[in-house]
N, C-alpha and C positions, 0 to 999 in steps of 0.2 A: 097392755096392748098385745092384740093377738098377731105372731108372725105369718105370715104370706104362706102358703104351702111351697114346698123347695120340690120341681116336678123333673124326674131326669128321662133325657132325652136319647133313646137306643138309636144308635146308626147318625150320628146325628151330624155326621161327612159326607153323607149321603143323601140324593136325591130330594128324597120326601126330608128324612129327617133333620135339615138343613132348613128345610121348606116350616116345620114344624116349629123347631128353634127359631127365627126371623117374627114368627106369629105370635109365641107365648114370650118373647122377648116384650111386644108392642102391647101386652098385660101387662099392668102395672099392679093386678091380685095375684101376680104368681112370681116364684123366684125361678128362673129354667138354669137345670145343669147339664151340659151336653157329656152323653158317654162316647166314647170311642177307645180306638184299637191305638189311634195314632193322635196321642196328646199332643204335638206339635200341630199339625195339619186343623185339627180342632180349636187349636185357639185363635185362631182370625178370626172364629164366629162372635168371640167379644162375649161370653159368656166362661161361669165355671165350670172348670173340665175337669173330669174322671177317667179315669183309664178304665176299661173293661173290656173283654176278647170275652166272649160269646163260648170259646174252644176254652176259654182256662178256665176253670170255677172257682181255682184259686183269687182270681178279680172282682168277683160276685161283690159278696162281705166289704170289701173298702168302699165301693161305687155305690151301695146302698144306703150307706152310714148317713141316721141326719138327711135322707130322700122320703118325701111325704107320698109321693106317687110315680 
């Protein structure tokens, strides 16, 4: 059996990105992983969380790991 594509989610404490996460959440062909700066604040979204800052690149490489899109 083939797994579900795992799609992460940039900005996703934010506005739209929040908005985006609630949408691919309500897919049941997709697995959504929310990025952010602020892993706390991120997990009320009730998804898997990623730490990523946009400023470190050292965050890149973890937040990608195992991300289909």
């Amino acid at each position: 059996m083939e797994r579900s594509p795992r799609i992460l989610v940039l900005g996703a404490t934010g506005l739209v990105g929040a908005a985006v996460v609630e949408r691919l959440k309500a897919d049941a062909s997709v697995q959504v992983v929310a990025a952010a700066r602020d892993v706390v604040k991120a997990s009320a979204l009730g998804v898997p969380v990623v730490h990523l800052d946009l400023d470190r690149i050292d965050t890149f490489a973890p937040a990608l790991q195992a991300v289909d899109r």
